[in-house]
C-alpha positions as CSV (number, residue, x, y, z in Angstrom):
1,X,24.7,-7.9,111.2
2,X,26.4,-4.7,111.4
3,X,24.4,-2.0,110.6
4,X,21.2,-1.7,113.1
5,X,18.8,0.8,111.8
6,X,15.6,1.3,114.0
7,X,13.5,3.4,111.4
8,X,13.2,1.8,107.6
9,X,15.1,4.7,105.5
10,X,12.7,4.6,102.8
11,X,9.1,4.5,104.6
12,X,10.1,4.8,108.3
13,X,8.3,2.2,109.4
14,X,9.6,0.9,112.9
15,X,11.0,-1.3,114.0
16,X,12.7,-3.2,111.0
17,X,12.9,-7.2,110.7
18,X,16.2,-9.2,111.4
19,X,15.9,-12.5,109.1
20,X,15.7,-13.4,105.3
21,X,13.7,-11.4,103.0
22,X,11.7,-13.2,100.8
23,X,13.6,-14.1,97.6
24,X,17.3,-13.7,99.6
25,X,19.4,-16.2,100.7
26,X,21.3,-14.5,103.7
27,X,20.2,-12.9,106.5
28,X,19.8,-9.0,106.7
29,X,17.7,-6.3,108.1
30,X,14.4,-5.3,106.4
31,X,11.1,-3.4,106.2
32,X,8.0,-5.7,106.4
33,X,6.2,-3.1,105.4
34,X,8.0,-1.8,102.2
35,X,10.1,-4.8,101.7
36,X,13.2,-2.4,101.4
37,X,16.6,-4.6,102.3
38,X,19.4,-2.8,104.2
39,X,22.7,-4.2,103.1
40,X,25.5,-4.2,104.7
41,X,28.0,-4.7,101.9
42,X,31.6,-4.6,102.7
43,X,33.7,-1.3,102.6
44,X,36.4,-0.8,100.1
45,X,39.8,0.7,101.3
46,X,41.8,2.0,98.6
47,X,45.9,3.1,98.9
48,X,49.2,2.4,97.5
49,X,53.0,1.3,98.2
50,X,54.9,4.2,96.9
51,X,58.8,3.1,96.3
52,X,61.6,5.0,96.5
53,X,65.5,3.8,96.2
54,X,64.2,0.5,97.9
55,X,62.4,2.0,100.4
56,X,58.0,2.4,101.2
57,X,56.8,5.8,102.8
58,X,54.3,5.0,105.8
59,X,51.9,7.2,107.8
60,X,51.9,7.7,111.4
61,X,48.5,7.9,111.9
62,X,47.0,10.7,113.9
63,X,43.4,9.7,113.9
64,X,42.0,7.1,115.7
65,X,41.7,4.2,115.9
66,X,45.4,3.3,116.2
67,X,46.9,7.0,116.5
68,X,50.9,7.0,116.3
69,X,50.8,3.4,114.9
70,X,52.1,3.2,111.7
71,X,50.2,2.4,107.9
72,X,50.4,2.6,103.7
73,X,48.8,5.8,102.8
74,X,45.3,4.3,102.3
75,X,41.3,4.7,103.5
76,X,37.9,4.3,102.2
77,X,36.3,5.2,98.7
78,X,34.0,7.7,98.5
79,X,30.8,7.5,95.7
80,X,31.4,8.9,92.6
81,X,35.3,7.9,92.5
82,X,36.9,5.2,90.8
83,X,39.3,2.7,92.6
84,X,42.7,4.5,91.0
85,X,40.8,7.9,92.0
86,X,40.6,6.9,95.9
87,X,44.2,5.5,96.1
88,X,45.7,9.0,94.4
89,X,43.3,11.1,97.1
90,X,43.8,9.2,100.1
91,X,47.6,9.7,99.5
92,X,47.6,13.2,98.9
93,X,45.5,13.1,101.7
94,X,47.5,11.4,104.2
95,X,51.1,12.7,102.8
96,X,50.7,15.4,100.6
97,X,52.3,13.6,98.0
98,X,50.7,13.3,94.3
99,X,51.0,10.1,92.7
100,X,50.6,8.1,89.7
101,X,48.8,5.2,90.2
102,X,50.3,2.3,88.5
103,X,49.6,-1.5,88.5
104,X,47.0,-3.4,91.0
105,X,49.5,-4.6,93.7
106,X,47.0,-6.4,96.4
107,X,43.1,-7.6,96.8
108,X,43.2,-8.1,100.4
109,X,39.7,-9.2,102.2
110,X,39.2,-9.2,105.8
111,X,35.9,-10.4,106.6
112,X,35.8,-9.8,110.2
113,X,35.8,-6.0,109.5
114,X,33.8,-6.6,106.8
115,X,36.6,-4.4,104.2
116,X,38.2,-5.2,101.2
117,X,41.7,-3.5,100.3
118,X,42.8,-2.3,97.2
119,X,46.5,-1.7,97.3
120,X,48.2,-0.4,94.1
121,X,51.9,0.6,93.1
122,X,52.5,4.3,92.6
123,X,55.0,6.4,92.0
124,X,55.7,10.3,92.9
125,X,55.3,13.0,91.2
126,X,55.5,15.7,93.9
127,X,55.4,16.7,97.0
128,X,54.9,20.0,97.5
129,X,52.1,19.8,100.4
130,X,52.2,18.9,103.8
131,X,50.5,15.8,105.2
132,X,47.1,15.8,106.3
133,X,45.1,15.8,109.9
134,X,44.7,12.0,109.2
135,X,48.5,11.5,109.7
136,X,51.2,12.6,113.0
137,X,53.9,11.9,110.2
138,X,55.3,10.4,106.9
139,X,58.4,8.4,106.4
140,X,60.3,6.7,104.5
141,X,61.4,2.8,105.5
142,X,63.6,0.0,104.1
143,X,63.0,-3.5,105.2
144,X,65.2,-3.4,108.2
145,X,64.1,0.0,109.3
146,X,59.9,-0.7,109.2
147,X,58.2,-0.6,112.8
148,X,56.7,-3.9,112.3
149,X,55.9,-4.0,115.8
150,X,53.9,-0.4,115.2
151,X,52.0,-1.4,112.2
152,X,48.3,-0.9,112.7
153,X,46.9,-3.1,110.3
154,X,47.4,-6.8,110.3
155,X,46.3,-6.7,106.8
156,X,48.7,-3.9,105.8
157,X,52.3,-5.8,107.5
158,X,51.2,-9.1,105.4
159,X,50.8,-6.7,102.3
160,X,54.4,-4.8,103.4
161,X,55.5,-8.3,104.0
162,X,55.0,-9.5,100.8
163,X,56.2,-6.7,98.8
164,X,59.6,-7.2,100.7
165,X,59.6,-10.6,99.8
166,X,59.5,-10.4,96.4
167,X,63.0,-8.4,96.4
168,X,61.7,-4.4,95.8
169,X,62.7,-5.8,92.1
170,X,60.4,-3.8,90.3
171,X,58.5,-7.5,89.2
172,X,55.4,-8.1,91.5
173,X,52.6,-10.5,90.8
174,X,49.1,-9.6,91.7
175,X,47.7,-11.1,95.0
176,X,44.3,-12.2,95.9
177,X,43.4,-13.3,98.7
178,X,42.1,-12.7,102.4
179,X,44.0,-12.9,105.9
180,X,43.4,-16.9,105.6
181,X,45.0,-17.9,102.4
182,X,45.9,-16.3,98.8
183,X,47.5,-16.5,95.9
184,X,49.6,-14.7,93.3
185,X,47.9,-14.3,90.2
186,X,50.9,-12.8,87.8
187,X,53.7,-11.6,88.3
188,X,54.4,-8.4,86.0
């Protein structure tokens, strides 16, 4: 389990039971006073592949983990934002750029992190801002010119990867899948 609380959040009562909760199936950390379960659900990471005249732009990130490696303008979801929402923020965020957020491109999982990536396809519509604290530097890559070497994410080069593959044709199916195995649902 991930998260280690030592005081319930709902009643307070210390210290909280590791095992299954009555009624559950997996185990978790919970109150056996209140019976209140902590999840630990998995994070979503929401971003996009923005193309231009066959090339992707990519962060240098500035943060860390990873700082000067390089990424897709991407990062978590916060509450009260859809999936299209996060992907449009986190870019502007990371590049300055705004986008429009076009088709689903990739739904990546990666259980050891416990994080599930939504990638989409997006185009530009400007860029009049600078980018943010989160990145050292945006760029713009073809195939031959990407730091594959530098790329932070395993999980983001098989996602580059792939979109390369399929010939920066404008006709990309839908993957699904996690770092293990996956498949292409439809190709648009």
């Amino acid at each position: 389990m991930r998260n280690h609380y030592i005081y319930c959040p709902r009643c307070g009562h210390h210290p909280l039971t590791d095992g299954i909760p009555i009624g559950d199936t997996h185990a978790r950390q919970y109150c056996s006073q209140c019976h209140y379960v902590v999840y630990d659900n998995p994070r979503v990471i929401a971003g996009a592949i923005i193309e231009r005249e066959g090339q992707i732009l990519l962060c240098q990130r500035g943060i860390p983990p990873g700082v000067g490696r390089w990424t897709l303008p991407a990062g978590f979801m916060e509450r009260g934002e859809s999936v299209e929402e996060a992907a449009a923020r986190e870019v502007m965020e990371e590049t300055g750029m705004q986008v429009e957020i076009r088709s689903p491109y990739s739904i990546f999982s990666v259980p050891p992190t416990n994080e599930i990536y939504l990638i989409y396809c997006a185009a530009p519509i400007a860029w009049d801002n600078p980018p943010g604290p989160e990145s050292l530097r945006v760029a713009w890559f073809c195939i031959e010119e990407i730091p594959w070497e530098e790329i932070f994410y395993p999980a983001i080069a098989q996602i580059l990867q792939r979109y390369f593959d399929e010939g920066l044709t404008g006709r990309h199916g839908v993957y699904s899948g996690s770092m293990e195995t996956g498949l292409i649902h439809f190709v648009s």
